[in-house]
C-alpha positions in Angstrom: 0.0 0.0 0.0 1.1 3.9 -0.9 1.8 5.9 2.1 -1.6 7.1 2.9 -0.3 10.7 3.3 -0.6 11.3 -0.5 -1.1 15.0 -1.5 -4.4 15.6 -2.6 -3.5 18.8 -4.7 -2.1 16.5 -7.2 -5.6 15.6 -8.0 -7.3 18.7 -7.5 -4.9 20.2 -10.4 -5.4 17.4 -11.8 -9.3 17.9 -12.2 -9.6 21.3 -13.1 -7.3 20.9 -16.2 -9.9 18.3 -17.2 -13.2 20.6 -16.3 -11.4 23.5 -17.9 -10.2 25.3 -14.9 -10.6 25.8 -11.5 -14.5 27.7 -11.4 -15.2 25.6 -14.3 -14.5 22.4 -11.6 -16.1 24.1 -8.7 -19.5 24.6 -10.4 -20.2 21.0 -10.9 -19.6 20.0 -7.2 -22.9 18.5 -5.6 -24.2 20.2 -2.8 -23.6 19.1 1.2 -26.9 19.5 3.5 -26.5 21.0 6.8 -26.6 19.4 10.2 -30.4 21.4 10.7 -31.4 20.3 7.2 -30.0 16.5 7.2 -32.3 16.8 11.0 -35.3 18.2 9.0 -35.6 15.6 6.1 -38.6 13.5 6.6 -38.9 9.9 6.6 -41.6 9.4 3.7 -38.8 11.1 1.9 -36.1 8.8 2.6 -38.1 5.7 1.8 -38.4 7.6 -1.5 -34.9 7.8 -2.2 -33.6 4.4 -1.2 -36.4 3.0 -3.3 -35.4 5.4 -6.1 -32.0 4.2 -6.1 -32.5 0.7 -5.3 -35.1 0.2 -8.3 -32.1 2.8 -10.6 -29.7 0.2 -9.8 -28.6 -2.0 -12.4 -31.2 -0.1 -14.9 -31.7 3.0 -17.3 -31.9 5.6 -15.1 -34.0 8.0 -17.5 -36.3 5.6 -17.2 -37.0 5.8 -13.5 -36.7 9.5 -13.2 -39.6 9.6 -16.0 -41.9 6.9 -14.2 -41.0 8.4 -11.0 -44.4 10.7 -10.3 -46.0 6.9 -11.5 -43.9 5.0 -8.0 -45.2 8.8 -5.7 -48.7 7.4 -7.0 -48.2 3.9 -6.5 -46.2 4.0 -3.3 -49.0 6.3 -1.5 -46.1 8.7 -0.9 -44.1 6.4 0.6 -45.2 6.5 4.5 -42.6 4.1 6.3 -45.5 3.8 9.2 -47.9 2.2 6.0 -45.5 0.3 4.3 -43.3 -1.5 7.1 -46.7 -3.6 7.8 -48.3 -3.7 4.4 -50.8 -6.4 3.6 -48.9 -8.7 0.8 -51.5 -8.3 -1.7 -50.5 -4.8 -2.0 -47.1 -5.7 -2.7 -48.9 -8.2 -5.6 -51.0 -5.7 -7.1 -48.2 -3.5 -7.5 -46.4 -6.1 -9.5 -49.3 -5.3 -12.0 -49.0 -1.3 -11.8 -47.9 -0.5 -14.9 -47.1 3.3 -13.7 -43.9 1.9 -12.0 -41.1 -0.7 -13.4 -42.9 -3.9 -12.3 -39.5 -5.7 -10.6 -41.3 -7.8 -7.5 -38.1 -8.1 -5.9 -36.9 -4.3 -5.6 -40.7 -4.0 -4.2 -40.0 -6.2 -1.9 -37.9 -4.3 -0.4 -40.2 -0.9 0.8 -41.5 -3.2 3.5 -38.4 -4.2 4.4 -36.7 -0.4 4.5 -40.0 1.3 6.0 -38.9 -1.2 9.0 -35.4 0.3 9.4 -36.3 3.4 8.9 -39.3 3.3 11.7 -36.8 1.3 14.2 -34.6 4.3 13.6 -36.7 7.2 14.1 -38.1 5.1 17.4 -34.7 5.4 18.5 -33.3 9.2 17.3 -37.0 10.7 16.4 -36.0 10.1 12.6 -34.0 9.1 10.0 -32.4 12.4 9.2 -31.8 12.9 13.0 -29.8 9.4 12.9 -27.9 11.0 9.7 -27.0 13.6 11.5 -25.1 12.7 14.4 -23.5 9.9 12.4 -20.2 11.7 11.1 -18.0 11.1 7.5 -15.1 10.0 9.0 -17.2 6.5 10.2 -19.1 6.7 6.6 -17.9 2.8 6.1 -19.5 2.0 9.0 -22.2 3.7 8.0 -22.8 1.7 5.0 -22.4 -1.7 7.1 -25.4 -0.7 9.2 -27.3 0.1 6.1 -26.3 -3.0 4.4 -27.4 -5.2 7.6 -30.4 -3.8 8.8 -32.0 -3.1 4.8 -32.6 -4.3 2.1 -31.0 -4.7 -1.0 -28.5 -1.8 0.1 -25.3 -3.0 -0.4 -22.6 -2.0 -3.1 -22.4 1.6 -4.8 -26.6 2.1 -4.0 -26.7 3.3 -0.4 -23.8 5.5 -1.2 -25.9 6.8 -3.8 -29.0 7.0 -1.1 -26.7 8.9 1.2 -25.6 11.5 -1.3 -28.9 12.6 -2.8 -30.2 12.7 0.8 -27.4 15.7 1.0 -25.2 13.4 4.3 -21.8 14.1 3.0 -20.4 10.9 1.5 -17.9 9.4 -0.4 -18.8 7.7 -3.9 -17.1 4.2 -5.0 -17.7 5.3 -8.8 -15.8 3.8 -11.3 -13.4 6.6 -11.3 -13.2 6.8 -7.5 -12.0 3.3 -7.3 -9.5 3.5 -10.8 -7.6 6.9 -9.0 -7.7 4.8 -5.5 -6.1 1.7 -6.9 -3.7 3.6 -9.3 -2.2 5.7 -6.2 -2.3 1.7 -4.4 -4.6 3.3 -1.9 -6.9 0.4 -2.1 -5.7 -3.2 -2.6 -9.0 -4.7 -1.7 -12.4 -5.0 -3.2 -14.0 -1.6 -3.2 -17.4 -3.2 -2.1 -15.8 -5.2 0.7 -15.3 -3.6 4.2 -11.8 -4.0 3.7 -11.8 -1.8 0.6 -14.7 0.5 2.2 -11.9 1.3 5.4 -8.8 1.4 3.3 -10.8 4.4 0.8 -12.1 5.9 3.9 -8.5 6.3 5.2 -7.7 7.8 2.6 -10.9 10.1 2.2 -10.0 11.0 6.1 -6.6 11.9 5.5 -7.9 14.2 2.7 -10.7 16.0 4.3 -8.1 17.0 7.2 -5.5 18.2 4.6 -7.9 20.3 2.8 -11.0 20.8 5.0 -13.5 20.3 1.4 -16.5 18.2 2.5 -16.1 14.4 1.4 -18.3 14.1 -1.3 -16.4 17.0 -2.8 -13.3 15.2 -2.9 -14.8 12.0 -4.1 -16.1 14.2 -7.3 -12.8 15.8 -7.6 -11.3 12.5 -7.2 -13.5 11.1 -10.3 -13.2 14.0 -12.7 -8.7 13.7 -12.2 -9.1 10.4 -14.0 -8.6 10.1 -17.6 -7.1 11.5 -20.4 
């Protein structure tokens, strides 16, 4: 393994020659929620995104951004208190509703991730609340809580989850992991927990170097690969 202390200025320059300077770079970094918005965020609406993502995974995205007003329909909003004890012939029916993508598997899970996110909120009085003491720096841990206590939430998907709910997180894109394993920062599988501690060293080191929020270095990181 590389000494973890690698500079991360080599990749910052690296990016904005790619994105055609430095404000040109800037621009397209996503945006980090706060510790009183991640608190504010309601649970309907992170049932929404996990199922967003989990049903995006593995499939043409367009396509579930287009049908998504279709699953808001469907899904009743997407009420964690509804769903974690909903009757199964609901969960048959909607294997019928043409106004969603009709995978009986991904619905499967709402049931199961209304659960988690109601034995959460039981616990911190919600789900953004939870996200909110839970810092970066353990984000790997994170991800093994999601993985265990959800459904279908393992791999790059609650990563994605965590981002669009605004937590700040790291991304295992493609990218990520190809500037990871080139620098040997990584000699695991990036989906392992091995992998998931060795990129979160790194990601750790990084955000005390620089002080940028992580899922700004995990975009910089992506955009300093290639030609």
């Amino acid at each position: 393994m590389t000494d973890i202390t690698t500079d991360f200025s080599r990749f910052y320059d690296r990016a904005c020659q790619r994105k055609g300077g430095e404000s040109a770079m800037l621009a397209r970094l996503p945006k980090v929620s706060s510790v009183s918005q991640l608190e504010q965020l309601e649970d309907q609406d992170v049932l929404a995104t996990i199922t967003r993502c989990i049903f995006r995974a593995g499939f043409v995205w367009r396509i579930i951004e287009a049908k998504w007003p279709g699953f808001e329909e469907a899904f009743k909003g997407f009420v964690p208190l509804y769903w974690q004890q909903v009757p199964p012939e609901v969960l048959e029916e909607l294997s019928k509703d043409e106004r969603i993508v009709r995978n009986q598997q991904k619905i499967n899970t709402v049931p199961a991730n209304a659960r988690m996110i109601v034995e959460v909120s039981e616990e911190y009085g919600s789900f953004g609340q939870f996200l909110a003491q839970w810092p970066s720096s353990r984000q790997a841990e994170l991800l093994h809580y999601l993985k265990k206590n959800g459904s279908r939430l393992g791999g790059v998907t609650p990563q994605y989850v965590l981002r669009e709910l605004g937590w700040d997180s790291f991304i295992m894109s493609n990218d990520v992991v190809t500037a990871l394993t080139n620098y040997k920062l990584i000699d695991a599988s990036p989906t392992s927990q091995k992998g998931l501690k060795q990129a979160q060293s790194a990601f750790n080191h990084w955000h005390e170097q620089t002080q940028l929020p992580y899922s700004h270095l995990s975009r910089i990181l992506s955009y300093s690969v290639g030609d």
